[in-house]
MMTF fields as JSON, N, C-alpha, C and O atoms, coordinates in Angstrom:
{
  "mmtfVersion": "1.0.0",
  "mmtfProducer": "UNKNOWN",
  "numBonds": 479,
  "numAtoms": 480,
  "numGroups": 120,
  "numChains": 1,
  "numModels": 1,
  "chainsPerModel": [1],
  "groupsPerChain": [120],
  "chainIdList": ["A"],
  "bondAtomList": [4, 2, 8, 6, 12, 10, 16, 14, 20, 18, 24, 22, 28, 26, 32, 30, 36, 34, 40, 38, 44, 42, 48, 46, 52, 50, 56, 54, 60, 58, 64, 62, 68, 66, 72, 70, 76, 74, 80, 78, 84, 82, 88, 86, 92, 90, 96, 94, 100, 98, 104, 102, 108, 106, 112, 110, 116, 114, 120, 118, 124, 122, 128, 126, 132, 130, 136, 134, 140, 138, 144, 142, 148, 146, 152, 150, 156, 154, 160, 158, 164, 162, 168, 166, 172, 170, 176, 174, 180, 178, 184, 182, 188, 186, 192, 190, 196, 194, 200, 198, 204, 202, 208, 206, 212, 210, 216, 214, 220, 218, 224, 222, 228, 226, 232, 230, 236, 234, 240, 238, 244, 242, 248, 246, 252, 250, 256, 254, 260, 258, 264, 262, 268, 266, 272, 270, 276, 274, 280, 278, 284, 282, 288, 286, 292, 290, 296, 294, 300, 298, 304, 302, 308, 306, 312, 310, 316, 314, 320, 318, 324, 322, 328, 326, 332, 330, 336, 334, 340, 338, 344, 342, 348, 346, 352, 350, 356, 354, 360, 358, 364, 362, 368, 366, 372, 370, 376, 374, 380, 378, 384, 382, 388, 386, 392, 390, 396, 394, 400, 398, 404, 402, 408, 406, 412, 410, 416, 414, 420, 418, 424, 422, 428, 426, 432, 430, 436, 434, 440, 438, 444, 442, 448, 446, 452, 450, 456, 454, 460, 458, 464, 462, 468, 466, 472, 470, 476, 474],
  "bondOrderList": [1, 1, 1, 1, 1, 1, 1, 1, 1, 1, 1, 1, 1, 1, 1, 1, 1, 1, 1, 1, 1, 1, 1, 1, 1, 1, 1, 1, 1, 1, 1, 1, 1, 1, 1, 1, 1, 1, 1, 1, 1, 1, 1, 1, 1, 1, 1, 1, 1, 1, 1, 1, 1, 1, 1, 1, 1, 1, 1, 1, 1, 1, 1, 1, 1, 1, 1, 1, 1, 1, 1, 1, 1, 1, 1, 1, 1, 1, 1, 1, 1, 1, 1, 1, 1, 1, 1, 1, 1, 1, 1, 1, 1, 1, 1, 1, 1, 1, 1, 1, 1, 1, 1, 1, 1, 1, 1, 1, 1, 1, 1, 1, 1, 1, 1, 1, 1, 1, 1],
  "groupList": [{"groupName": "UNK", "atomNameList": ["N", "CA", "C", "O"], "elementList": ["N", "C", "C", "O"], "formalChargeList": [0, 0, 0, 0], "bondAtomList": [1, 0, 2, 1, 3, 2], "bondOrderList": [1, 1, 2], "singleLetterCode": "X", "chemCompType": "L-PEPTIDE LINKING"}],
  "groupTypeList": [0, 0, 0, 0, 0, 0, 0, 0, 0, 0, 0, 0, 0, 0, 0, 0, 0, 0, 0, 0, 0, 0, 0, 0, 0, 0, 0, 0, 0, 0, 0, 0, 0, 0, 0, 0, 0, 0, 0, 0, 0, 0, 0, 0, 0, 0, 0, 0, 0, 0, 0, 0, 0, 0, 0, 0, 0, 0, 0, 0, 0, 0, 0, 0, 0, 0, 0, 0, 0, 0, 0, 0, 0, 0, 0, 0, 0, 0, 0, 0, 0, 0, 0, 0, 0, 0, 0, 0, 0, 0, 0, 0, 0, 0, 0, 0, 0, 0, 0, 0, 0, 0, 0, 0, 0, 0, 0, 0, 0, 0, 0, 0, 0, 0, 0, 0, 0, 0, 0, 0],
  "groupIdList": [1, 2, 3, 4, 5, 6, 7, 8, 9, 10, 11, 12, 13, 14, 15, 16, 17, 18, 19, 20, 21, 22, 23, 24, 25, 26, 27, 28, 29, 30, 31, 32, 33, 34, 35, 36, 37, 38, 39, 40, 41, 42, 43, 44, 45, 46, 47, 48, 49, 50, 51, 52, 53, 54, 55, 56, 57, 58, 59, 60, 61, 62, 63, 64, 65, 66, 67, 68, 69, 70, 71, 72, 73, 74, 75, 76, 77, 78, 79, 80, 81, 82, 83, 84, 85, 86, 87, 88, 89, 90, 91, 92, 93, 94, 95, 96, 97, 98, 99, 100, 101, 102, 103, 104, 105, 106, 107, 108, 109, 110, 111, 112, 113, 114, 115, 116, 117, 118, 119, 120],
  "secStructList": [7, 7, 7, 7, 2, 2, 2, 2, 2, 2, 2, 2, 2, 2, 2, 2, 2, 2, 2, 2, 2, 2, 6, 7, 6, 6, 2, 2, 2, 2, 2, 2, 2, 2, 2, 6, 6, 6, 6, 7, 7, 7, 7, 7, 1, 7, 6, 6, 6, 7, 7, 1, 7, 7, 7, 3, 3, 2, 2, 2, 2, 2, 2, 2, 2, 2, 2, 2, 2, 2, 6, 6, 7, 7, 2, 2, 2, 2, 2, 2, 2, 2, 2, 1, 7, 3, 3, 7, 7, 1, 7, 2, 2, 2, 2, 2, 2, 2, 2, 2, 2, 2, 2, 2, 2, 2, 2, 2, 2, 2, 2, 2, 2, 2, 6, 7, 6, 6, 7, 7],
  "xCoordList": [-58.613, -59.149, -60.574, -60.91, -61.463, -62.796, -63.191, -62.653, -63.946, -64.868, -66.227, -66.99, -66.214, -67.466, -68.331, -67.974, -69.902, -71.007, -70.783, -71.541, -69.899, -69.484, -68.971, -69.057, -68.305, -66.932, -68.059, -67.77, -68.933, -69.785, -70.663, -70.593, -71.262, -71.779, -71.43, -72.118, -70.271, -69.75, -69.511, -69.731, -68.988, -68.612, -70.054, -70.207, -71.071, -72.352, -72.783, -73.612, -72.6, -72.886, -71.819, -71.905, -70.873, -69.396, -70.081, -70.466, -70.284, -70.751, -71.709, -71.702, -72.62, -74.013, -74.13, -75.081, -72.597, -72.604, -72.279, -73.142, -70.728, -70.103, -71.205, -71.165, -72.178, -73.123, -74.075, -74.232, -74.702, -75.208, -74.513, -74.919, -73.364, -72.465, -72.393, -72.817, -72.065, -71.123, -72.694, -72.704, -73.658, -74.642, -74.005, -74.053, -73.469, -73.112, -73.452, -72.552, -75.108, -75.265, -75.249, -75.868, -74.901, -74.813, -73.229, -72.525, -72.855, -71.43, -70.499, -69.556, -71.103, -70.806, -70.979, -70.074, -72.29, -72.921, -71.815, -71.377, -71.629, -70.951, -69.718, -69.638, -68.473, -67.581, -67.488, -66.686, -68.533, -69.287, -69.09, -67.941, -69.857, -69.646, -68.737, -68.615, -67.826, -66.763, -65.761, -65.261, -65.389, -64.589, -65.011, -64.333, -66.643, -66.893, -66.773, -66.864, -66.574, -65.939, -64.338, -63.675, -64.199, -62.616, -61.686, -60.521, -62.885, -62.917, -61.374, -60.195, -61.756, -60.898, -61.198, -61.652, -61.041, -61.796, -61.124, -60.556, -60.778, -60.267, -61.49, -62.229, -61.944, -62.638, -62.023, -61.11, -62.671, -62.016, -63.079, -63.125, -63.597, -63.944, -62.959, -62.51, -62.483, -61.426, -62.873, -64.056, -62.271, -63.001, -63.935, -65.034, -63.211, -64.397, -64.873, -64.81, -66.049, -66.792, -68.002, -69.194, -67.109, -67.942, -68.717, -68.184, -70.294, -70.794, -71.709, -72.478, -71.121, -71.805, -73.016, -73.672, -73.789, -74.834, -75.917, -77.081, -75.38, -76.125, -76.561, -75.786, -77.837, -78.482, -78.566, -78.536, -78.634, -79.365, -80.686, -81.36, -81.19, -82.503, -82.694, -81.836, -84.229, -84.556, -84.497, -84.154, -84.728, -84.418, -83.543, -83.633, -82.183, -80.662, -80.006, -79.108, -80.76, -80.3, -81.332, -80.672, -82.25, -82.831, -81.91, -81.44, -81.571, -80.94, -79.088, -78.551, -78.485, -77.533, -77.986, -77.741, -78.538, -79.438, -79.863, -79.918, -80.147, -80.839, -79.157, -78.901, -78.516, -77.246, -75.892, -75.073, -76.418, -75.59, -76.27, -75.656, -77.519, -78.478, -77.891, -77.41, -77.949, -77.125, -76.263, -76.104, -75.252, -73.565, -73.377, -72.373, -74.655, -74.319, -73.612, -72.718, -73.789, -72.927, -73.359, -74.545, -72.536, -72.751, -74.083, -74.338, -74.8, -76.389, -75.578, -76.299, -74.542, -74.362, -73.87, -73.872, -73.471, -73.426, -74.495, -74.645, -75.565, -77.203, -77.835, -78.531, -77.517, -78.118, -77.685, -78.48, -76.301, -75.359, -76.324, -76.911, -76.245, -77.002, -77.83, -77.832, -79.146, -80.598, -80.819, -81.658, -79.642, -79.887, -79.412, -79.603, -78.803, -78.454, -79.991, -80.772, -80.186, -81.527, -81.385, -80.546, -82.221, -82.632, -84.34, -85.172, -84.299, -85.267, -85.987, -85.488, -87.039, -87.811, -87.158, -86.888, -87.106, -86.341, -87.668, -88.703, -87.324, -88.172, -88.641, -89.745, -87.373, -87.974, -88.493, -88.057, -90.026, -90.883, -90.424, -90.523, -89.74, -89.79, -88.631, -88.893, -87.332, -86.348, -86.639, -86.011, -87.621, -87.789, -88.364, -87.901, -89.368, -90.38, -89.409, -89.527, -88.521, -87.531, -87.081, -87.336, -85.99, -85.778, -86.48, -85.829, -87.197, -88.13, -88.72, -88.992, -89.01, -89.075, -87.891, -87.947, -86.921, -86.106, -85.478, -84.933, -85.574, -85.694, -87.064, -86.949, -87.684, -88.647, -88.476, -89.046, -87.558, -87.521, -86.23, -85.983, -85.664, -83.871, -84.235, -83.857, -85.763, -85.979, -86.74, -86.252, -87.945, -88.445, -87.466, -87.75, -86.061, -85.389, -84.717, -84.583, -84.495, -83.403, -84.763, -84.317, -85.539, -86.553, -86.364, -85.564, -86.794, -86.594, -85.354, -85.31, -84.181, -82.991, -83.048, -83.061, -83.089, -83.15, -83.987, -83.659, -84.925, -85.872, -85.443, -86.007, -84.39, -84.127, -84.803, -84.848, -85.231, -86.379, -85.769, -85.936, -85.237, -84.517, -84.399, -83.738, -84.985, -84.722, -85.677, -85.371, -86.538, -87.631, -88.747, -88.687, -89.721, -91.024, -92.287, -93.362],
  "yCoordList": [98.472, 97.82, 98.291, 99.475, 97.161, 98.002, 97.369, 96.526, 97.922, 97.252, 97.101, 97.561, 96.27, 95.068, 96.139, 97.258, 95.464, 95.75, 95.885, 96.687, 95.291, 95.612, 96.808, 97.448, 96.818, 97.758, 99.52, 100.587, 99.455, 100.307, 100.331, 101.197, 99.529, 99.277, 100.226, 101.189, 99.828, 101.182, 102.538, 103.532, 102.508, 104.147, 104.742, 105.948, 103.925, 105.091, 104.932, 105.823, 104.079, 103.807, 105.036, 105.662, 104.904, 106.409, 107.456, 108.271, 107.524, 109.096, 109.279, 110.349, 108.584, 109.291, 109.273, 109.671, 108.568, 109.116, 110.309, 111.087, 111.004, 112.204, 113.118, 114.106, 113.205, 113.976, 113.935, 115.096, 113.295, 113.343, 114.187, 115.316, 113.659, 114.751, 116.149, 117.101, 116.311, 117.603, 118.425, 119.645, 117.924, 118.482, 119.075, 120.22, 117.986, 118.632, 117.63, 117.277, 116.859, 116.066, 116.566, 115.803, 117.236, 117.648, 117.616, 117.462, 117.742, 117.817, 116.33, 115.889, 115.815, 114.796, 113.603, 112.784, 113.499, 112.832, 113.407, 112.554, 114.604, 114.941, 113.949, 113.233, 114.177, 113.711, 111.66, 110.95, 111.415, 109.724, 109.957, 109.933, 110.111, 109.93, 109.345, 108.371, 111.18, 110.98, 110.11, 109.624, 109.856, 108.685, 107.016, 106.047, 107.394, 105.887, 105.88, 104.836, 107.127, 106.955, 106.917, 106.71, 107.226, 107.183, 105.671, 105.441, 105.079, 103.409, 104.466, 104.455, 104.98, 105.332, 106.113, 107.196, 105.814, 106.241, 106.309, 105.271, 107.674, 107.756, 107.976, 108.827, 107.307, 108.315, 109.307, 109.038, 110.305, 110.912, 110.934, 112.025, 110.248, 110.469, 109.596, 108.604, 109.746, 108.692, 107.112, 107.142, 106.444, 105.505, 105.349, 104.807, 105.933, 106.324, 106.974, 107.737, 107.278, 108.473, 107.939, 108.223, 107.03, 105.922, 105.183, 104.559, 104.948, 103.901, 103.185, 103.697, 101.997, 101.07, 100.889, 100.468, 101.174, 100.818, 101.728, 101.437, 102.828, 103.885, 104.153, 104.566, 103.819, 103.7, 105.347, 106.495, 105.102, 106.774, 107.447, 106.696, 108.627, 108.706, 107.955, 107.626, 107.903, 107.47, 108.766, 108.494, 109.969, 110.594, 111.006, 111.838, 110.789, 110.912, 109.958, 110.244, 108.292, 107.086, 107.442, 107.397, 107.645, 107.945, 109.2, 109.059, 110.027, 111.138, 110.656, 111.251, 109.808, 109.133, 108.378, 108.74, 107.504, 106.245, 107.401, 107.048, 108.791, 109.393, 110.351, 110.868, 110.194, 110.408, 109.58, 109.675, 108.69, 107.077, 106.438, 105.731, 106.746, 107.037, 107.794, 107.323, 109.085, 110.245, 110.352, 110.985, 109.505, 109.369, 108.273, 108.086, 107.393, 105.946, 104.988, 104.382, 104.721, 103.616, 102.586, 102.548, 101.449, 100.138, 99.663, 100.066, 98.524, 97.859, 96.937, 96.499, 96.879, 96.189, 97.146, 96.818, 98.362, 99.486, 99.667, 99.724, 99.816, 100.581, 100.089, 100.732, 98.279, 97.176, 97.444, 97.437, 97.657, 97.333, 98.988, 98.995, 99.778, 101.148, 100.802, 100.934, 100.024, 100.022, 98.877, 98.888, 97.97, 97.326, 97.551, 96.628, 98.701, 99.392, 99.865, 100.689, 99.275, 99.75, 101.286, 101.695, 101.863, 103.134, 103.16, 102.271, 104.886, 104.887, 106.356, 107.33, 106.344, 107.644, 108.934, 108.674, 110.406, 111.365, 111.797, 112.449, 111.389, 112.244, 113.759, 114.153, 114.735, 115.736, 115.777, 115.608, 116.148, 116.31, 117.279, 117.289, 118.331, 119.347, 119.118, 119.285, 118.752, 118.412, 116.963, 116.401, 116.591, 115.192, 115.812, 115.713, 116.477, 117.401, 118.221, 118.036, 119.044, 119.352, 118.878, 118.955, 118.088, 116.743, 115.788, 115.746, 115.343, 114.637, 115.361, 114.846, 117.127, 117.57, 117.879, 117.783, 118.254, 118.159, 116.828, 116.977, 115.501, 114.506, 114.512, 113.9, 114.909, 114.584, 115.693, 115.531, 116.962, 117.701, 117.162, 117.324, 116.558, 115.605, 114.975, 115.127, 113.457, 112.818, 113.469, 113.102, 114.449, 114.861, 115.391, 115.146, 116.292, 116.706, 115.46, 115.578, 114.857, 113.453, 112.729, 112.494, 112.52, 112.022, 112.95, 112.616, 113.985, 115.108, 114.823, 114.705, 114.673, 114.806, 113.578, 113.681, 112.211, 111.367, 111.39, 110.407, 112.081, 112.22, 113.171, 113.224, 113.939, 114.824, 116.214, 116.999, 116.401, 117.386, 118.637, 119.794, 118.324, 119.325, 120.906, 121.196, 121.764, 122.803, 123.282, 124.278, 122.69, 123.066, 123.145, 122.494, 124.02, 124.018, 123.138, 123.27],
  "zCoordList": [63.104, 64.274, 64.493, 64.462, 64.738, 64.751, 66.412, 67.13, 66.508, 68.287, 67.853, 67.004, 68.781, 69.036, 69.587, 69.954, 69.591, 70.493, 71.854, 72.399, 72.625, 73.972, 74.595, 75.643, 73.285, 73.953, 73.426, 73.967, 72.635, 72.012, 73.356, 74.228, 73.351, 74.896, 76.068, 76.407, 76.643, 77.661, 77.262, 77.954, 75.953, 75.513, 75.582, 75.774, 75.431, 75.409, 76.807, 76.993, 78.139, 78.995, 79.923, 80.979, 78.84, 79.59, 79.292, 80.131, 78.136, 77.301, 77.988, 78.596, 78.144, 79.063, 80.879, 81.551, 81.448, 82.635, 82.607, 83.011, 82.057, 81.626, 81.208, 81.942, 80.334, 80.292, 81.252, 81.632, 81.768, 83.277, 84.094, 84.371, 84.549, 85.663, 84.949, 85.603, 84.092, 83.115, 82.705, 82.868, 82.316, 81.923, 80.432, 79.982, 79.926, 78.085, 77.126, 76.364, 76.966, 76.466, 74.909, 74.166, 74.534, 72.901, 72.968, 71.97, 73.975, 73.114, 73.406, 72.749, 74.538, 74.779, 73.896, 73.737, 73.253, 72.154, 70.476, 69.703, 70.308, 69.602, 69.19, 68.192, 70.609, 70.952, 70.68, 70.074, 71.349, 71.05, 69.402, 68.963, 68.783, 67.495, 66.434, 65.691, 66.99, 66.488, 66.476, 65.462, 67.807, 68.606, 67.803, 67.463, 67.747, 67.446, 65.634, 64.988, 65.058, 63.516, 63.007, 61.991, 64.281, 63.877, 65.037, 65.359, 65.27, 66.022, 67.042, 66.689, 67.864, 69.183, 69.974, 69.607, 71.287, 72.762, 73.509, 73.845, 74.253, 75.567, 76.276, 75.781, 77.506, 78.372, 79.596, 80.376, 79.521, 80.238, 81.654, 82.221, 82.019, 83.099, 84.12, 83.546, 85.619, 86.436, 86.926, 87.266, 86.782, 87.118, 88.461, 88.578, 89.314, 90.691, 90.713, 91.677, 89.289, 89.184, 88.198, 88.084, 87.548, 86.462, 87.091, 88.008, 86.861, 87.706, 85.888, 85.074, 85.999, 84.874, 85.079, 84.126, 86.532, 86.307, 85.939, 85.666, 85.972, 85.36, 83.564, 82.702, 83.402, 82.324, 81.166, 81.61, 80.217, 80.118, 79.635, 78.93, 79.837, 79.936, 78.179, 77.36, 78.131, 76.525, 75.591, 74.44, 75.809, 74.714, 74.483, 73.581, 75.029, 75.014, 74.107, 73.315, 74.372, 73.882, 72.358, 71.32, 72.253, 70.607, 70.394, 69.266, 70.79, 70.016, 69.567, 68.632, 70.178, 69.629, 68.462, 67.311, 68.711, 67.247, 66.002, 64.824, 66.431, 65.253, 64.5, 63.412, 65.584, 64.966, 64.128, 63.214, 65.279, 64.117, 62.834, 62.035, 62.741, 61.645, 60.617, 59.587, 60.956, 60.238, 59.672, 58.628, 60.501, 60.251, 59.339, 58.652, 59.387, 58.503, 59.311, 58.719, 60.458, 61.521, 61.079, 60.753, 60.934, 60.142, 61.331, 62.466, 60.346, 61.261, 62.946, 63.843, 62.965, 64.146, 65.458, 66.645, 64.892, 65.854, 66.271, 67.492, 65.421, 65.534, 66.523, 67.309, 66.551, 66.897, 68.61, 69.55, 68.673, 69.831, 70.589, 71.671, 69.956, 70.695, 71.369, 72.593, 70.355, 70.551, 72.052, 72.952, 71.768, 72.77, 74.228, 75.02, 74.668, 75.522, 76.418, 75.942, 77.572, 78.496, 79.074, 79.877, 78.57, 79.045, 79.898, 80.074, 80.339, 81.003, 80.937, 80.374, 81.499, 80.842, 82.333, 83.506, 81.5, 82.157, 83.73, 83.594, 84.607, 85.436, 85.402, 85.779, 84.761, 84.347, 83.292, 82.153, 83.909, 82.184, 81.168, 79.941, 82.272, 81.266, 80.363, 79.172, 80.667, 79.821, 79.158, 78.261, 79.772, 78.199, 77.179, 76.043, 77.437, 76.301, 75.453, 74.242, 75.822, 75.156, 74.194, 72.992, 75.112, 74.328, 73.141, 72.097, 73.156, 72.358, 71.274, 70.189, 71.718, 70.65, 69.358, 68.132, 70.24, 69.177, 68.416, 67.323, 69.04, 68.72, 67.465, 66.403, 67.65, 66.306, 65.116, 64.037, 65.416, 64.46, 63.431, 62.236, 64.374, 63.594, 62.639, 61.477, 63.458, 62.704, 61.417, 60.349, 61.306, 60.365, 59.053, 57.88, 59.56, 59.231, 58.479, 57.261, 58.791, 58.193, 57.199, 56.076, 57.26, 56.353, 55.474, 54.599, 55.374, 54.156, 53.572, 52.348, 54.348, 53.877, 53.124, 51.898, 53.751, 52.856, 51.609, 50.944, 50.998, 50.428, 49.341, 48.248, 49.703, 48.867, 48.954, 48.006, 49.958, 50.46, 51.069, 50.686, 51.803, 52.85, 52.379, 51.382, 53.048, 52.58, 51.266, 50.61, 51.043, 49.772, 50.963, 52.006, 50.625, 51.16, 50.727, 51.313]
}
């Protein structure tokens, strides 16, 4: 059984409320992954806690894409991610964070694809 762009849709729209509240966006994103490679999802958050309309910051939503990247998620997962609306983090200081290590993944995964990784 596989799921659609929709149903991909909320699990990252779940996953990144749950990390919002919980403050465990690495492990939460972790958890996303997995769930979405083995096509099955509980969420565990109770539904009067879930609000759909809550977006997630942008370097949260690129640091999933640089992980479904990683993992090899077929092009209509990637697609279903990318098209998910995000927004920039009001804290500068945890976007800067963020973003940096977002560009060390991506540098890191270029090498890797490249055959590089780990040579100087």
């Amino acid at each position: 059984m596989s799921i659609g762009p929709t149903t991909l849709t909320r699990r990252l729209r779940v996953a990144a409320a749950i990390a919002g509240v919980l403050g465990i966006a690495s492990l939460c994103c972790l958890v996303m992954f997995y769930a979405a490679l083995l096509d099955f999802w509980h969420p565990c958050a109770q539904p009067e806690f879930v609000n759909p309309a809550l977006v997630p910051f942008d370097w949260y939503k690129a640091l999933v894409i640089e992980g479904a990247k990683y993992h090899k998620f077929p092009a209509a997962y990637l697609a279903a991610i990318e098209a998910v609306p995000s927004l920039a983090d009001p804290d500068s200081d945890r976007a800067a964070t963020n973003w940096a290590l977002i560009e060390k993944i991506r540098r890191d995964n270029a090498r890797l694809s490249e055959g590089k990784l780990g040579s100087q």
